[in-house]
C-alpha positions as CSV (number, residue, x, y, z in Angstrom):
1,X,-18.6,-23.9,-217.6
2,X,-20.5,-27.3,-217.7
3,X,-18.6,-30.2,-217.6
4,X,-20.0,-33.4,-218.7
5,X,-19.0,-36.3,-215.6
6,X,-18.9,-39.9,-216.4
7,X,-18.9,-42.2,-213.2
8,X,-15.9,-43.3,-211.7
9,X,-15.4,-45.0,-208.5
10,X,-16.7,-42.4,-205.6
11,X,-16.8,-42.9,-201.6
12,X,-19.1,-45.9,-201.6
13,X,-16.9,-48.1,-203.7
14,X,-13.8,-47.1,-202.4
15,X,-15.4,-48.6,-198.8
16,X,-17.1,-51.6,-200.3
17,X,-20.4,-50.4,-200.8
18,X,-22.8,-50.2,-203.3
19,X,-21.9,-48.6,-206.8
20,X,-23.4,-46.3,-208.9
21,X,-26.4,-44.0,-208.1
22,X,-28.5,-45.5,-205.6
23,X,-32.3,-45.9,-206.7
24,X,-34.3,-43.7,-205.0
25,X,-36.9,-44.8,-202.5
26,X,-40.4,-43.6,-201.8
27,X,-39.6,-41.7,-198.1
28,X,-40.3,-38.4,-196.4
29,X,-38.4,-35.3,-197.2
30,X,-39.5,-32.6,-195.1
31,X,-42.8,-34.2,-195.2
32,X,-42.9,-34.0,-199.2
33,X,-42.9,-37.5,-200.7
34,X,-40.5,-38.2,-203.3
35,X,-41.5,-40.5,-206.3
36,X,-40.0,-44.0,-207.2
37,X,-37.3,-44.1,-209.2
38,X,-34.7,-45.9,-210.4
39,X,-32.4,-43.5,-211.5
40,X,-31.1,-40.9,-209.3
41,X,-30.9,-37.4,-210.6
42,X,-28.0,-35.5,-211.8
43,X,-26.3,-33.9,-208.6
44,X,-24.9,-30.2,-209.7
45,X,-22.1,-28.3,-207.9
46,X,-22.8,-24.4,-209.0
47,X,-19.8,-22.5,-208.5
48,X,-20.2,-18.8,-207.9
49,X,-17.2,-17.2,-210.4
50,X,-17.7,-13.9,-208.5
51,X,-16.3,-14.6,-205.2
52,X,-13.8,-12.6,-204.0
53,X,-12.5,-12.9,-200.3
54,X,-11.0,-10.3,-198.3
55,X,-7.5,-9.3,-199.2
56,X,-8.3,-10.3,-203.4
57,X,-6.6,-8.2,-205.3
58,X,-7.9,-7.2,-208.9
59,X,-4.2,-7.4,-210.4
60,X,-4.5,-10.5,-209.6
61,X,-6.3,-11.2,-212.8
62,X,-9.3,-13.9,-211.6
63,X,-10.9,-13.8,-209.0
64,X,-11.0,-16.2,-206.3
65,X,-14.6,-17.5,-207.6
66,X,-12.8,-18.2,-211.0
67,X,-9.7,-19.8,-209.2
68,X,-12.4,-22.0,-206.9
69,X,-14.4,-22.8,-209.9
70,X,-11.0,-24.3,-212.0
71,X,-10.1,-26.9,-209.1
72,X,-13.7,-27.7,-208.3
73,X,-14.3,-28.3,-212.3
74,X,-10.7,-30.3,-212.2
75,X,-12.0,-32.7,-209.3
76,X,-15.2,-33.4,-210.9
77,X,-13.7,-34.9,-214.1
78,X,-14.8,-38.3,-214.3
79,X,-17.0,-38.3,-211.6
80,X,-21.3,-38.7,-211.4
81,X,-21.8,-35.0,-210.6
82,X,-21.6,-31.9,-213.4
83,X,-20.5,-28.6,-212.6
84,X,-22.0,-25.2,-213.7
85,X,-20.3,-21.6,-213.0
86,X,-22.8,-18.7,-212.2
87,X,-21.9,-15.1,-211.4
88,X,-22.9,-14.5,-208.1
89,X,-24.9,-16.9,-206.0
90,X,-24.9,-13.5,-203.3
91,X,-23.3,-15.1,-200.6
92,X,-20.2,-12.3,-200.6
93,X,-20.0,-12.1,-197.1
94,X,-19.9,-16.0,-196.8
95,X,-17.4,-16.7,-200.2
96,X,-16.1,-18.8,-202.1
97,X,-19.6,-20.1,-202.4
98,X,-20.9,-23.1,-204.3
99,X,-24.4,-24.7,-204.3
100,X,-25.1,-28.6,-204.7
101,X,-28.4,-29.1,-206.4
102,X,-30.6,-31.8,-207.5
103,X,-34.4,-32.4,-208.7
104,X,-36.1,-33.5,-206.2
105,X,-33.7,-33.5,-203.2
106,X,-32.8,-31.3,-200.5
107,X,-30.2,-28.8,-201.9
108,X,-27.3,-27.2,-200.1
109,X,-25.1,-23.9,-200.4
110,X,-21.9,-24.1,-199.0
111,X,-19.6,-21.0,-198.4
112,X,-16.6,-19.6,-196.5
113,X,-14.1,-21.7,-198.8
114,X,-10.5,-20.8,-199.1
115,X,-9.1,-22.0,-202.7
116,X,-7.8,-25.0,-202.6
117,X,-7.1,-28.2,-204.0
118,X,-8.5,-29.5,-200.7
119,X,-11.3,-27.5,-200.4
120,X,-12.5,-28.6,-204.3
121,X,-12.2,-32.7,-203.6
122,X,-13.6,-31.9,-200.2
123,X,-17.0,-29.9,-202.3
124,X,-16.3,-32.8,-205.2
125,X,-16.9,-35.8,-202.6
126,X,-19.8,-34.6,-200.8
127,X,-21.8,-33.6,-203.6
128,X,-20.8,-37.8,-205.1
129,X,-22.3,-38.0,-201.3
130,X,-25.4,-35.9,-202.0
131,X,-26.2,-38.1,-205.8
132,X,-26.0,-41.1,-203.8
133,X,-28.4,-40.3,-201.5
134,X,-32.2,-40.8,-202.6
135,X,-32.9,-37.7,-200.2
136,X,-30.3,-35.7,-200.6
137,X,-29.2,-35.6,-197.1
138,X,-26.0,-37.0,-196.5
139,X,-24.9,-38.6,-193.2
140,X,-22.3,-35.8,-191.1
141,X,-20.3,-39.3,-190.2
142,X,-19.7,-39.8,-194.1
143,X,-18.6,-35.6,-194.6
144,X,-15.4,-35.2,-195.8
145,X,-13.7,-32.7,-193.5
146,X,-12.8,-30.1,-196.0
147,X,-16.9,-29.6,-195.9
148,X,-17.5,-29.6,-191.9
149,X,-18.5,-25.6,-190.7
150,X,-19.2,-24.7,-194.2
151,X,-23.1,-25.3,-194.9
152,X,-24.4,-22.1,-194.9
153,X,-28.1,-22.9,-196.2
154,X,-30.3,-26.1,-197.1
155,X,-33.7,-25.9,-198.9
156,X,-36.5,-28.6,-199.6
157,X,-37.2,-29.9,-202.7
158,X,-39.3,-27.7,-204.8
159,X,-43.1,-29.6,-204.9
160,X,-44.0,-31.3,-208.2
161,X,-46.0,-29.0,-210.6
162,X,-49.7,-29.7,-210.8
């Protein structure tokens, strides 16, 4: 399902700090340089609606993907990121899993998350996190804790076509 996110207040204004997307900066990613900008692009949380962890049970009518994907799409309403569902981001031995993706920015997949209201702000937050940043790398100080121990992989941004 994609959601279409308007901005609301995320982690930065809630502590003071800037507000909106931050404009991205010309800087080293991995040793790729990222263009000037002045728009950040759209950060995307990509649920995986296939997930099921041990113990699911198929009378159970969703899977936990599907039940993962609900809260996480919930949490996101009315904030700067948009949500996606995919099946199977083949992670199963790591699931729930999710990716956060964004042009031109290092992007994460996350996995190992028990559905939860918790564990959807938690995913919600950092990816607001991940949009602010002109990288995509996200201070571990600014991580909300429903996130810590789940980053399973990150990869560079893919090069400009030319």
């Amino acid at each position: 399902m994609d959601a279409i996110i308007s901005p609301r207040a995320g982690p930065a204004e809630r502590s003071g700090g800037a507000t909106g997307p931050l404009p991205l900066v010309a800087g080293a990613v991995f040793g790729l340089k990222q263009a000037m900008s002045t728009q950040s692009p759209t950060t995307w949380i990509t649920i995986c609606d296939t997930c099921k962890r041990e113990g699911w049970v198929a009378a159970s009518g969703e899977t936990d993907g599907e039940r993962l994907a609900a809260l996480v799409e919930a949490a996101a309403r009315d904030m700067p990121v948009r949500t996606r569902r995919v099946s199977c981001l083949m992670g199963c031995q790591q699931g729930c899993n999710v990716a956060v993706q964004a042009a031109g920015k290092l992007n994460y997949t996350l996995g190992r998350f028990e559905v939860s209201e918790e564990a959807a702000q938690g995913i919600v937050d950092w990816a607001v996190l991940h949009g602010e940043s002109a990288s995509g790398q996200v201070p571990y100080r600014t991580w909300p804790a429903a996130v810590k121990g789940h980053f399973v992989t990150r990869h560079p941004p893919l090069p400009d076509a030319e």
